[in-house]
Structures are given as C-alpha cells and as structure tokens.
DOFILO-570360 format. One record per atom (N, C-alpha, C, O, CB): residue in one letter; z negated, y, x. Coordinates in steps of 0.1 Angstrom, whole numbers, plus 5000, padded with zeros to 4 digits. Glycine has a CB too. Example, Ala and Ser with C-alpha at 12.3 -4.5 7.8 and 13.67 -1.06 7.14 Angstrom:
<nodes>
a492249435132a492249555123a492249675132a491549675142a491049555113s492949785128s492949895137s492150005129s492050115134s494349945141
</nodes>
This chain:
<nodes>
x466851814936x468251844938x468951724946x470151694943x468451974946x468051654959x469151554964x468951444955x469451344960x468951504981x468351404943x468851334933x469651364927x470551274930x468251324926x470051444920x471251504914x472251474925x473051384922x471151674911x472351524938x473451504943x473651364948x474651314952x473651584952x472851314946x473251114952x474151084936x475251034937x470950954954x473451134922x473751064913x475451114911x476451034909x472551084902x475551244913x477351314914x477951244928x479151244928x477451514917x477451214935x478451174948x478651004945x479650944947x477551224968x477750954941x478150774929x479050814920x480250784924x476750694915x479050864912x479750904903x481250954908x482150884903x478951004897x481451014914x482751114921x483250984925x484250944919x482451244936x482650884938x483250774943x483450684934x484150594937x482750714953x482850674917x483250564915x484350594903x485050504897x482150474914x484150714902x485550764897x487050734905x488150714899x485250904896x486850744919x488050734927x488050594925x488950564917x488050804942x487450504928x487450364926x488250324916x489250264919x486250314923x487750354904x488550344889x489650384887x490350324879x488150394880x490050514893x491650554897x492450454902x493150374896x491750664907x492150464914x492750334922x492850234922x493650164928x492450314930x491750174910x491850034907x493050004894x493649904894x490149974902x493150084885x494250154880x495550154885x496550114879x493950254880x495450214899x496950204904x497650074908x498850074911x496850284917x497049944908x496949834909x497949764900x498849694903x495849814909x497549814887x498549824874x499949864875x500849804870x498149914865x500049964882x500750014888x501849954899x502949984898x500050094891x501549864910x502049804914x502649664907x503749624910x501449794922x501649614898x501649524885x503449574881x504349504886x500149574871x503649644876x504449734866x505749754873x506749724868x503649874861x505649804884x506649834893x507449724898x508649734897x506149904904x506649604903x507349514905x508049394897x509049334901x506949474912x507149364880x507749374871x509049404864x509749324858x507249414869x509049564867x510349654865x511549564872x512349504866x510249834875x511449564887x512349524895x512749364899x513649344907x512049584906x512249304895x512049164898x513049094883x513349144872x510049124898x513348994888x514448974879x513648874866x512448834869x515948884888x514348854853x513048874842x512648684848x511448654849x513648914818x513148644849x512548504850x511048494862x510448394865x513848394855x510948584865x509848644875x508848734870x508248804878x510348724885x508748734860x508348854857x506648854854x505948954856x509248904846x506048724849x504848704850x504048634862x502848624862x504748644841x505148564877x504848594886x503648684891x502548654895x505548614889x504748844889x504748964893x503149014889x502349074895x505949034887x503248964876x501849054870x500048964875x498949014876x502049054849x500648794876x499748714877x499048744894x497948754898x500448564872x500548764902x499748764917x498848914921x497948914930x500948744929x499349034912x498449144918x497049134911x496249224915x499149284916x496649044900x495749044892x494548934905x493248944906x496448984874x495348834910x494648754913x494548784928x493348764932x495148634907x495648834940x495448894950x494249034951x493849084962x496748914951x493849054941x492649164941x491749074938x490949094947x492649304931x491148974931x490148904930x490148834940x489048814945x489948834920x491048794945x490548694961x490048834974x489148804982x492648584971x490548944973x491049084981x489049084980x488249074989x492549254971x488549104966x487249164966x486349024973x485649054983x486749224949x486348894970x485948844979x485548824994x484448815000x486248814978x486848834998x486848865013x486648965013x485748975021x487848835021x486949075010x486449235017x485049235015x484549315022x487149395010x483849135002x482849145006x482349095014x481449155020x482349135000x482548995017x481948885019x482048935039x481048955046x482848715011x482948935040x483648985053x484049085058x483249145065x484448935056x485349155056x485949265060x485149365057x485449445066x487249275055x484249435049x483849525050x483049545059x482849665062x483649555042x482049405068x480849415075x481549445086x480949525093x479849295076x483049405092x484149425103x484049575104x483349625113x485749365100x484649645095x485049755093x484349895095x484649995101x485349745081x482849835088x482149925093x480449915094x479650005091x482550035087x480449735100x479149695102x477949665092x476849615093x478849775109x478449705083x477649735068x477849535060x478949475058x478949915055x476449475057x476049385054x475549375040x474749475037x475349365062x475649295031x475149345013x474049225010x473449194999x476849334998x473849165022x472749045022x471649095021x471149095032x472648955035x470749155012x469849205007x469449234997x470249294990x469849255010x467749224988x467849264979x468549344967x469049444972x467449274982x468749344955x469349434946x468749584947x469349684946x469249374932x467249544950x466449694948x467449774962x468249864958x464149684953x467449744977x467849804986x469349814981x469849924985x467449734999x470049744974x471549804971x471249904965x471550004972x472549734963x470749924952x470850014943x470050154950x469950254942x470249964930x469650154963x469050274970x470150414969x471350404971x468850224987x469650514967x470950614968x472050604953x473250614951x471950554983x470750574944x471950564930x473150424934x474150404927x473150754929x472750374943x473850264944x475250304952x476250224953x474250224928x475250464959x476150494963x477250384972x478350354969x475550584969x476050334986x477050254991x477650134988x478050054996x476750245001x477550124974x478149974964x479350014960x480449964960x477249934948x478750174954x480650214946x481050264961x482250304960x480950404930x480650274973x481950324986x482550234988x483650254993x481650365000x482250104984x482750004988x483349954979x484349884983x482049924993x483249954965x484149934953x485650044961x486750004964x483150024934x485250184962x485950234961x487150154978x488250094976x485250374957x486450174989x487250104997x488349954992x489549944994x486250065007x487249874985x488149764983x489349784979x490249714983x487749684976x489649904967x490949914959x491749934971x492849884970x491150024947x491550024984x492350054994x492649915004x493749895010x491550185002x491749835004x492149715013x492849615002x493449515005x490749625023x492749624993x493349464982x494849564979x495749494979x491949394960x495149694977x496049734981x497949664996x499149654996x494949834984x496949645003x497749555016x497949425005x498149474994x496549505035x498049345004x498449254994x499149244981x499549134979x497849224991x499349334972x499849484962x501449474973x502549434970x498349694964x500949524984x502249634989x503249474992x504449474990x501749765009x502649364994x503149255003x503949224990x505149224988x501949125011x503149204983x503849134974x505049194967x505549134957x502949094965x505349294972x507149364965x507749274972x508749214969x507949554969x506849254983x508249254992x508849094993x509949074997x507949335009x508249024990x508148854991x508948814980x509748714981x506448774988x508848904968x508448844954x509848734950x510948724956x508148984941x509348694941x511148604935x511048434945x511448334941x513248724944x510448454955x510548334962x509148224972x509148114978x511648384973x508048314971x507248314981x505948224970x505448264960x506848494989x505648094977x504748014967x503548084968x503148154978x504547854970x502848064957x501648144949x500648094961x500448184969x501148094930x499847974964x498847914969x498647984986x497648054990x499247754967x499547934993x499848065008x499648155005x498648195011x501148095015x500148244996x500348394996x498848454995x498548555002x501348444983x497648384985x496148364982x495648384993x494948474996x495648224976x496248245006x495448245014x495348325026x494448355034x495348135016x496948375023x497148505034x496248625029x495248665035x498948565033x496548645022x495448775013x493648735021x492648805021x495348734988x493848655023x492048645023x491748675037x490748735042x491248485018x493048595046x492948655058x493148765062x492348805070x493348625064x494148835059x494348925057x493549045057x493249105068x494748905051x493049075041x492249115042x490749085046x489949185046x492449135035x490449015048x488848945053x489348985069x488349005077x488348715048x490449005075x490649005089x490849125095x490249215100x491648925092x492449065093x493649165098x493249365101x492849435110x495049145083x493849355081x493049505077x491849545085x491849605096x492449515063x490749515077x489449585084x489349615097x488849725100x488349515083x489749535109x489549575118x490349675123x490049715135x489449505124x491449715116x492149845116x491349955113x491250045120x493149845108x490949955104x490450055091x488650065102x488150165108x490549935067x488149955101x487149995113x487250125128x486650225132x487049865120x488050085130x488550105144x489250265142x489250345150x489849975149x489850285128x489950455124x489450505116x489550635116x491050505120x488650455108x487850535099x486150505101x485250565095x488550515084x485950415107x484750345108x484250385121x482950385122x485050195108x485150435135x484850475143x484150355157x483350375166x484150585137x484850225151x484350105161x485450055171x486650095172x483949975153x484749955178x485749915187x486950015197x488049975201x486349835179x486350155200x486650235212x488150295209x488750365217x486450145227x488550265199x490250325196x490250475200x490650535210x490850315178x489450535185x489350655186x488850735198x489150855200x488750665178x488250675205x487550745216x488450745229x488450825238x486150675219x489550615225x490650615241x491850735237x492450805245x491850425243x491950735219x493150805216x492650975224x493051055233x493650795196x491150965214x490651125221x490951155233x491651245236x489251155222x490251065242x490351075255x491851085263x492051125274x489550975260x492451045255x494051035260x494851135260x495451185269x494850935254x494851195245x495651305239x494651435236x495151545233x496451255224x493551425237x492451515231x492051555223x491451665223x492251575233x492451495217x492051465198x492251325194x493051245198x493151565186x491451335185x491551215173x492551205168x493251305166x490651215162x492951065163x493651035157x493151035141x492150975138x494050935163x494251135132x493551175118x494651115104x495851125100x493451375118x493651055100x494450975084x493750995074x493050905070x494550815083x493951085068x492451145057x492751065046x492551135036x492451335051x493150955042x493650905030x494550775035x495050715026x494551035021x494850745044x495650635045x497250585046x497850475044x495350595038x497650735050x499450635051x499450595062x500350515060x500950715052x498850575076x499150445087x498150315081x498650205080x498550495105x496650365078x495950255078x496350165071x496750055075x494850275074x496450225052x496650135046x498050105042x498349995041x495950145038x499050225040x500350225038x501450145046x502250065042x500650355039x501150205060x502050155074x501650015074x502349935069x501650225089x500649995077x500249875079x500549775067x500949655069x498949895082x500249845055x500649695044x502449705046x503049595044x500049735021x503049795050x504349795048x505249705059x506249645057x504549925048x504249745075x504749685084x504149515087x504649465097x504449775093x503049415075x502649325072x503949265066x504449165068x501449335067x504249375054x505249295049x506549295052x507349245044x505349315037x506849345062x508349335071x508149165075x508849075072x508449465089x506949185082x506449065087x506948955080x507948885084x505049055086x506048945067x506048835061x507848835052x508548735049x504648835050x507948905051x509748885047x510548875055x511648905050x510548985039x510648855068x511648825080x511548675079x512548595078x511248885097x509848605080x509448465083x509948375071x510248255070x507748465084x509948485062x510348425047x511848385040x512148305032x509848515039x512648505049x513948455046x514748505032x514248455021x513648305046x515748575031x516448615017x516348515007x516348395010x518048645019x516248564993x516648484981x517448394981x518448424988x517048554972x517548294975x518848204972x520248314969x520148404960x518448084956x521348294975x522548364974x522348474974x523248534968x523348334965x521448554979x521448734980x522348734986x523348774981x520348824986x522448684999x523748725009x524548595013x524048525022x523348795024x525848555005x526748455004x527248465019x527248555028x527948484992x527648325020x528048275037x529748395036x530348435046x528548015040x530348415021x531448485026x531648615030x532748665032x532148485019x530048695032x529648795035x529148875026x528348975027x530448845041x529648835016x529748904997x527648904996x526848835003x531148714977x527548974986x525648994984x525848984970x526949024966x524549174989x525148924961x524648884953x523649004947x522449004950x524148754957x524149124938x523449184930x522049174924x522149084916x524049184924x520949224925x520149174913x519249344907x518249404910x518749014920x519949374899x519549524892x517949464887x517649354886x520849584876x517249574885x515849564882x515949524866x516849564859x514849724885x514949434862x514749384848x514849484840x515749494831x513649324844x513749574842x513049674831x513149774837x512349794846x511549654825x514049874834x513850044841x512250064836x511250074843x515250204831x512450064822x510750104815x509750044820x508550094819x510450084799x509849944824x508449924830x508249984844x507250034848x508249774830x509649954854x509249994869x509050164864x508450214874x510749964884x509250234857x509050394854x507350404849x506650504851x510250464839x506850254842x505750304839x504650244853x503450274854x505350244823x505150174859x504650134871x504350274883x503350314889x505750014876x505750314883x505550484893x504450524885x503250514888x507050634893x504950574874x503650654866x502250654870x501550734875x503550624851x502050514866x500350444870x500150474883x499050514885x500150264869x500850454894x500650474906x500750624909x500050674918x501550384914x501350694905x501750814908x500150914904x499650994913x503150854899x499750894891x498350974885x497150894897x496250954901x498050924863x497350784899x496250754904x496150754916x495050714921x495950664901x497050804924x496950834938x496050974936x495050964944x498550854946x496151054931x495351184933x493851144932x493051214938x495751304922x493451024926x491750964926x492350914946x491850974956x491350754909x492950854946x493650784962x493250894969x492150874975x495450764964x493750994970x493851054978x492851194978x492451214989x495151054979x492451284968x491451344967x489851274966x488751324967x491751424957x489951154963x488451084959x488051054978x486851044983x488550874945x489251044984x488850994997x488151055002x487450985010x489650975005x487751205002x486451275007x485251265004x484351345007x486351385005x484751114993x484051044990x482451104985x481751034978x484250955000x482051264990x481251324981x481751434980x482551484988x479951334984x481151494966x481651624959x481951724965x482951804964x481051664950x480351754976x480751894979x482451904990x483052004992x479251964986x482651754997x483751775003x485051794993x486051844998x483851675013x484951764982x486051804978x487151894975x486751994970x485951784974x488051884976x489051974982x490451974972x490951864968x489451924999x491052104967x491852124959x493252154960x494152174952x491352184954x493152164982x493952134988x495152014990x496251994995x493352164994x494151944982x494351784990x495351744977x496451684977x492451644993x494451824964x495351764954x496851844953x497851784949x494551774940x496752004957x498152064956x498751974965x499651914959x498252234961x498751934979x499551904987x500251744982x501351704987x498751925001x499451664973x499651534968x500951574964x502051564970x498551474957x500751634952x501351704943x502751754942x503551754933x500851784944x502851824960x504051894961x504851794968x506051794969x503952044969x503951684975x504551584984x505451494974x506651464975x503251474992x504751474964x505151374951x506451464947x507451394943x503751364936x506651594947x507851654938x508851634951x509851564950x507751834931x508551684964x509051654970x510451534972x511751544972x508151644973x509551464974x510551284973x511151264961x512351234962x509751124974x510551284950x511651294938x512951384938x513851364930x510951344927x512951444943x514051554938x514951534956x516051584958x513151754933x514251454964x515351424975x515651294975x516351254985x515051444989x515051174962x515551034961x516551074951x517551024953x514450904957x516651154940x517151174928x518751214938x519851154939x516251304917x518351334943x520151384950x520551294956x521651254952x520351504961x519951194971x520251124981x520451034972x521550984975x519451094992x520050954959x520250854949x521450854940x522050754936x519350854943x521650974938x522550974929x522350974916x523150934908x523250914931x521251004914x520550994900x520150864901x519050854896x521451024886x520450774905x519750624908x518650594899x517950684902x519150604923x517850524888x516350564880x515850474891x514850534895x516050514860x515950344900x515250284912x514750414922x513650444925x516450184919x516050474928x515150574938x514550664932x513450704937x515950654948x514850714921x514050874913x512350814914x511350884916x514850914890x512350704912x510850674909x510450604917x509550524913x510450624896x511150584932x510650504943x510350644952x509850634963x511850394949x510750774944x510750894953x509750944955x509550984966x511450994951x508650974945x507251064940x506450934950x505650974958x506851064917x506650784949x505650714955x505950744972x504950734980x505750554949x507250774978x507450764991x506850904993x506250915004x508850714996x506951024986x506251154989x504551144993x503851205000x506451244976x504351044985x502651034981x502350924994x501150924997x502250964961x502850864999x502650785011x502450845024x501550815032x503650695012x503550965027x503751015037x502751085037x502251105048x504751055040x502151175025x501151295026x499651255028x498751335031x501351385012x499451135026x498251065023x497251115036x496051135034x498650895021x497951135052x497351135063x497151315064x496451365073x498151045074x497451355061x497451505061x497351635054x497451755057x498151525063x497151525041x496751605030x495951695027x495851765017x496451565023x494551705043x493951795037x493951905048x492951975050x492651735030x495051915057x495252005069x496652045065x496952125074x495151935085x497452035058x498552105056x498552195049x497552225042x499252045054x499952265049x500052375038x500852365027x501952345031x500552485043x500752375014x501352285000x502852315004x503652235001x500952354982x503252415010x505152425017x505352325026x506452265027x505652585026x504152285036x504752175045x504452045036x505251955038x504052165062x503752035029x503451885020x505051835014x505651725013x502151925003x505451975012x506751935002x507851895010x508751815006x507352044992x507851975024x508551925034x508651805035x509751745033x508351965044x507051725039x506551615040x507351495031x507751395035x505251635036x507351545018x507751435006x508851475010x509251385018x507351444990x509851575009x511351545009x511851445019x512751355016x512051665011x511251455035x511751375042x511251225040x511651145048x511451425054x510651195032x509751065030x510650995020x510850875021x508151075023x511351085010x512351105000x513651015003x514150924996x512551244999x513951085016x514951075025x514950935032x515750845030x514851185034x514150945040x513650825044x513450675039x513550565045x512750845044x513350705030x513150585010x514850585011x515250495018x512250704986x515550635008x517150595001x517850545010x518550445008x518150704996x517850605025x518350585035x518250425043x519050335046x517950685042x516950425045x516550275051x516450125042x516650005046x515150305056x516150205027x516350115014x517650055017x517849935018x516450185000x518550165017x520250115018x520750035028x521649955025x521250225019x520050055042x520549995055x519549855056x520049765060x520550115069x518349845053x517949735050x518449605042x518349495047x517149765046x518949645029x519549545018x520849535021x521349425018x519349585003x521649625026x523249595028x523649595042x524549515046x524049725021x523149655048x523549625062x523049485073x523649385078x522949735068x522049545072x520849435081x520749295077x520749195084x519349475080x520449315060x520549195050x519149135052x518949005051x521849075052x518149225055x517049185054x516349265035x516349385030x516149235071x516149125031x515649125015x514249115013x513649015011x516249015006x513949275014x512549315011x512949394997x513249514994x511949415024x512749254989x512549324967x512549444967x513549494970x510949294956x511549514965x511349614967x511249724975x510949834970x510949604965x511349714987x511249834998x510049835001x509449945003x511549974994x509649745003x508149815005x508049805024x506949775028x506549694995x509049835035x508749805045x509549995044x508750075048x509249655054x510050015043x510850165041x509750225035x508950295043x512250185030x509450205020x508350255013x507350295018x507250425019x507850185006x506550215023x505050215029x505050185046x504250225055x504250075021x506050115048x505950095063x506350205070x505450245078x506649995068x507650275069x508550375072x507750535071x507450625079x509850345060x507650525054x507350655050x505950665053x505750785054x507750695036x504750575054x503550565063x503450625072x502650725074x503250465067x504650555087x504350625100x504650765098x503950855102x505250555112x505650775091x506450925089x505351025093x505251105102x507050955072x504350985078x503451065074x501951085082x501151175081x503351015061x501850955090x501050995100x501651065110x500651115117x500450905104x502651095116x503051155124x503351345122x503351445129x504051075128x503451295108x503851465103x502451535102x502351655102x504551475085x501651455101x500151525099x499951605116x499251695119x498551355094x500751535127x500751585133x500951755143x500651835153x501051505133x502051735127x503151855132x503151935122x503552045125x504651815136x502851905112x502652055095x501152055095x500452115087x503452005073x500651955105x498752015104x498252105113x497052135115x497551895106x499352165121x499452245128x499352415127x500352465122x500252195132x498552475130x498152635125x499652705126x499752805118x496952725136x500252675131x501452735135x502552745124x503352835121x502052665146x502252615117x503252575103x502452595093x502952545083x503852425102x500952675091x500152685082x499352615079x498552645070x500452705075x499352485085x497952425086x496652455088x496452565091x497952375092x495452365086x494252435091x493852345108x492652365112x492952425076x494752275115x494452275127x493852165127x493752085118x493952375133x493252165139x492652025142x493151865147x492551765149x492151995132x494151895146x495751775153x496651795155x497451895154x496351695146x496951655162x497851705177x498951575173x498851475165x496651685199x500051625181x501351525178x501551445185x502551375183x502651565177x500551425198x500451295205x499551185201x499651065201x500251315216x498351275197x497251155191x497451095179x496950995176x495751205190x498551195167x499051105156x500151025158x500450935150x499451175146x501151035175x501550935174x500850775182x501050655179x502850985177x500450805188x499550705194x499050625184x499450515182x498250755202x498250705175x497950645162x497950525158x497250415157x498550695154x499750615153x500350555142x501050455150x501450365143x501350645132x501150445162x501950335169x501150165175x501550045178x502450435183x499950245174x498850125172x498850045161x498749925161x497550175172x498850135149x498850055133x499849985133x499649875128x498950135120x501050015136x502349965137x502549845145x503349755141x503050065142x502049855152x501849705167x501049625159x501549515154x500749745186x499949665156x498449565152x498849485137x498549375133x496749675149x499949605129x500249515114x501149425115x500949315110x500749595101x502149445120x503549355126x503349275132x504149185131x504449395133x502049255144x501549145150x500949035144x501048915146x500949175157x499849135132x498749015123x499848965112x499748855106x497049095113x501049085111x501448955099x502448815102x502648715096x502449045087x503048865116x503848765122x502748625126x503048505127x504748825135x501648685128x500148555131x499848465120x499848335119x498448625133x499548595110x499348485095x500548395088x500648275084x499048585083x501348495088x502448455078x503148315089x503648215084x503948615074x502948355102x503748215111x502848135109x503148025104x504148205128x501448165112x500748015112x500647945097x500147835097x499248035117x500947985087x501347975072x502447915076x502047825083x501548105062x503847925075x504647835077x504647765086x505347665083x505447855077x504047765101x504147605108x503147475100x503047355103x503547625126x502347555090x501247445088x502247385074x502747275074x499347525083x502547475062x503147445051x503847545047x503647655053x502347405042x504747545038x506047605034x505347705026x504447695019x507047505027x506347845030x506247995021x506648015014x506248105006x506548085024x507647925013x508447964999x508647854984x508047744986x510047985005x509047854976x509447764964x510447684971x511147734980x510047844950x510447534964x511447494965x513347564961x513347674957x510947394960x514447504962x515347604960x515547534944x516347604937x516847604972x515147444938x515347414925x514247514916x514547564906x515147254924x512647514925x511747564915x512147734920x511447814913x509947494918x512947804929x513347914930x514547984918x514648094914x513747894944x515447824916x516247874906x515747924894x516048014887x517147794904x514647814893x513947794879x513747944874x514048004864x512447704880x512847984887x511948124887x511148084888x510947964886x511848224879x509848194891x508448174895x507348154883x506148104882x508048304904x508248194875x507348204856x506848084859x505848054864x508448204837x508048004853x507747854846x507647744857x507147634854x509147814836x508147794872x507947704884x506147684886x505347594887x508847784900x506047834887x504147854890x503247824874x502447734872x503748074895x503847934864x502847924858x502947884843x502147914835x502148014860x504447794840x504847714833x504947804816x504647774804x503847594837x505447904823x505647984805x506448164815x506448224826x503148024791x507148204799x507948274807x507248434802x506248464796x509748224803x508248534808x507548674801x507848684780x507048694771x508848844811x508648684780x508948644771x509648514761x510748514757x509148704772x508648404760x509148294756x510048294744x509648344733x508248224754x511348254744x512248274728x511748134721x512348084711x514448284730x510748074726x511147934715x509347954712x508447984719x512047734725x509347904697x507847884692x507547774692x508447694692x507347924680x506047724693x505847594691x505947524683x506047604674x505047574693x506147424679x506347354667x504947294663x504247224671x507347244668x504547354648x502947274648x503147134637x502247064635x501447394641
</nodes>
C-alpha cells in the first residue's frame, strides 16, 4: 500500500505541475491580449524563455535556499519515492518562474529582453526562495518570531503573499525604476491611450489561467489524501466573485471582466482552505474591487504605467488576500480556525517589505550597471522587430 501511495501522491503533484505549467500560457495570452500588436511576440517570446532561465536557477539554486534540498546525487537516489521529490519541485518551480510571468505585464512594451533574463535568475535563484523558505519551508526563524509575536503562524496555503504579493510588489519595483512608455503621459498633461490588441486572446489568456489555478491552488496540498474540495469550492466562488464586481465596478469593461476571476483567485489563494465558500466570495468581490479601483488611480492619476496591473493585480489583491485569510478564516465567519489577523498581517507585511526591497536591489543594480529599457527609436519600432526581428503577424512574404 505505501507503494501505491508514493506512486498517487507523484502523480497528484505532477498533475498540479502540469496545470500550472499551463497557466503560464496563460500569462503568455493575457499579455499578448493587452500589449499593443507591434509587441506582441515580445510578449509570448519572454514568458517562454523567463521559465527556462526560472527552472535553471530554481534548480540549480533557489530551491536548495528554500528548503535546503540538493539534487547533486545519483539518478537512482532521485527517483527514490517514485521520484516524488523531483515532481515537488517541478511542481514548485511553476510557482517561483511564475514571479517573472507576473513582472513581465508589468514592464512590457519597453523593458530590453537581455536584463530582464538576468533579473529573472536573480530573482528567482535569490530574491523569491528565501521568501518562500522562510514561509513555507519553515527556515531562517520568520515563522517562529511571527508565532511567538502574534501566536500563530503566519498561513498562505497556496500563495497570494508568497508568490502573488511579492511578484506584484517586485513589479511595482521594476516599473517605477523603469519609467512610462514613450508619450503615455504627454508633458501637456493629456495620456496617450493604448486599448488592448486582442480582446480574444487576453479572454483566452484569463481562461488558461483561470482552469489552471484550481491545479494552483488545490494541487498545493501536494498528497492526495490531503486533498480538499474545500479548497476547490472556495477557488471557485472567489473567481465568481471578482467577476461580477470587475464587470459592475467596470462597466462591462471586457479588460476588467477578465482581470476580475484572476484578482478573485489571487486573494483566495492564502485561505482557501480555512474559509467558508460565502466568505471566499466575499474574498473575490473585494479583490474585484480592488482590481478596478487601483487599476484606475494607478494609470490616470498617479501615472505610474504598470501594462497590465499587475502591482493592483497581484501585489494589491495578494496582500488583500493574505490578510483576509486572517479574518473569514476565522470560526466566527465560518471558517475552520486556526488564524489570527495579526500574524496574517505581520505576514503579509514582511512579503511586502522583502519584494519591494529585492526588486528596487535588482532592478537598480540593473540600471546603474546598463540600461532597462529599449532605445526610444527601437521602442517606437516595438519589441517584435527591435528584439526579435519579425512581427506577430508579418503582411509581407518573402520573395523567392
């Protein structure tokens, strides 16, 4: 029988793996959608290639940070346990090459390809892991000061501070250092429009991301028998949630309607499996809310030009959601208990310090060494034909 169960608990994780690696596509697609078309193979080239640098470094490095674990060993000793702790780590990587995914909404249109590589490696080989150590890995004494402080742990069953907040609050980072688009915001005060390329593609981008968060976020109990059907109702209701409060707060908007299900699914990620499917939906509406609101005062007010949202998105609706785990994981609101609203905010206020700090470290020491962005001629050009010398759709054939 503990054969059988090593070979179903490989299997279960590397099913979530494959979900998630999936959702990747997903980010692919989304920013695609939104990115203006002369960008558009940018978009698809850097999340393809930011996860091949992402699995590098998370082998090679960040995973041994994270949670001490070394792969410098025989094949026979990997494959021990059906190979379990190969796919835990397949499956982790999609969650750390993820932080690079989230960065890149937010850069996109202007930010040169070669930096951005090498941020990713630090990044992830760095930054991340020792987050993700330090809360889910149980190193370097966090957990044990938050306990000792508030008297409980600090709880993220799925990742909206670790991985959400934190990629969200990296990429605040790196888009302040980086600086608005050419003419987004004219010296006469006037902003420079840029509507998303492809509704259909950023719709098939939510989609991808939307199905594969439930591998995200239910696979995270990483063997079977923990699995929980809780985790998936509450995904679920979080996801209807934000749709139907980006859709009203939007105005039918098709950008917020399908920026809504992903900001539901961000905030619920930490609490998903202590809440009650009525507070999940709570959860997403305010995440919902959260998404249209700060989207709007970010790009028009502030005039800080984050493409996509992804510091509202993931940064915003992240903390949200670690803090709410605080307060609807609570027996009182029908939760099943076990957390407290000081140790989720402690938390989340640590992730928040530590991502905003490593990304202002990386992304500055990146620009004092060499330049973040395209030139403003290879910026006009776009990133297609500036980076990779052909466009999404070329109109002219070769001549043979």
């Amino acid at each position: 029988m503990d054969q059988v169960k090593q070979g179903t608990d490989a299997l279960f994780i590397l099913l979530g793996a494959i979900m998630v690696l999936a959702m990747h596509a997903g980010f692919a697609f989304l920013e695609l959608g939104t990115v203006r078309k002369k960008n558009q193979v940018n978009a698809l080239v850097k999340i393809l290639v930011d996860f091949a640098v992402s699995t590098i470094a998370y082998f090679f490095v960040g995973y041994t940070f994270a949670y001490g674990v070394a792969f410098f060993s025989g094949a026979e000793t990997l494959a021990a346990k059906n190979g379990y702790e190969l796919v835990k780590f397949f499956f982790l990587l999609t969650f750390a090459a993820a932080i690079p995914a989230i960065v890149s909404g937010g850069i996109a249109e202007r930010a040169r390809f070669g930096p951005q590589l090498f941020a990713t490696a630090v990044i992830v080989g760095v930054i991340y892991p020792l987050f993700e150590g330090a809360i889910w890995g149980g190193r370097f004494g966090v957990q044990g000061f938050v306990e000792s402080t508030t008297g409980v742990a600090f709880h993220d069953f799925a990742g909206s501070v670790v991985v959400h907040a934190v990629g969200g609050w990296i990429g605040l980072a790196a888009v302040l250092l980086l600086g608005p688009r050419a003419n987004r915001y004219r010296k006469d005060g006037g902003m420079s429009a840029h509507p998303p390329s492809s509704i259909p593609f950023l719709a098939l981008g939510a989609w991808i991301l939307a199905v594969g968060w439930f591998g995200f976020n239910v696979m995270s109990a990483q063997t079977i028998d923990k699995i929980s059907g809780l985790v998936a109702v509450n995904s679920l209701m979080a996801m209807v949630g934000g749709t139907l409060v980006a859709v009203l707060m939007g105005r039918n908007d098709p950008g917020f309607a399908y920026n809504g299900p992903l900001a539901g699914l961000v905030a619920v990620c930490a609490g998903s499996d202590v809440m009650h499917p009525a507070g999940a939906l709570v959860v997403g509406g305010v995440a919902g809310a959260i998404f249209v609101l700060l989207f709007t005062l970010t790009q028009n007010r502030w005039k800080i030009d984050d493409v996509l949202g992804v510091w509202p998105l993931h940064g915003l609706c992240g903390a949200w959601g670690g803090i709410a785990c605080g307060i609807f994981g609570q027996t009182a609101l029908g939760g099943r208990g076990g957390v407290g609203f000081l140790s989720q905010f402690v938390g989340t206020l640590l992730g928040v310090i530590w991502a905003f700090a490593g990304g202002l470290l990386v992304y500055g020491a990146i620009r004092a060494v060499t330049s973040l962005r395209l030139t403003p001629e290879e910026e006009y050009e776009g990133a297609d034909l500036s980076i990779h010398r052909i466009g999404a759709t070329p109109e002219r054939e070769a001549s043979w």
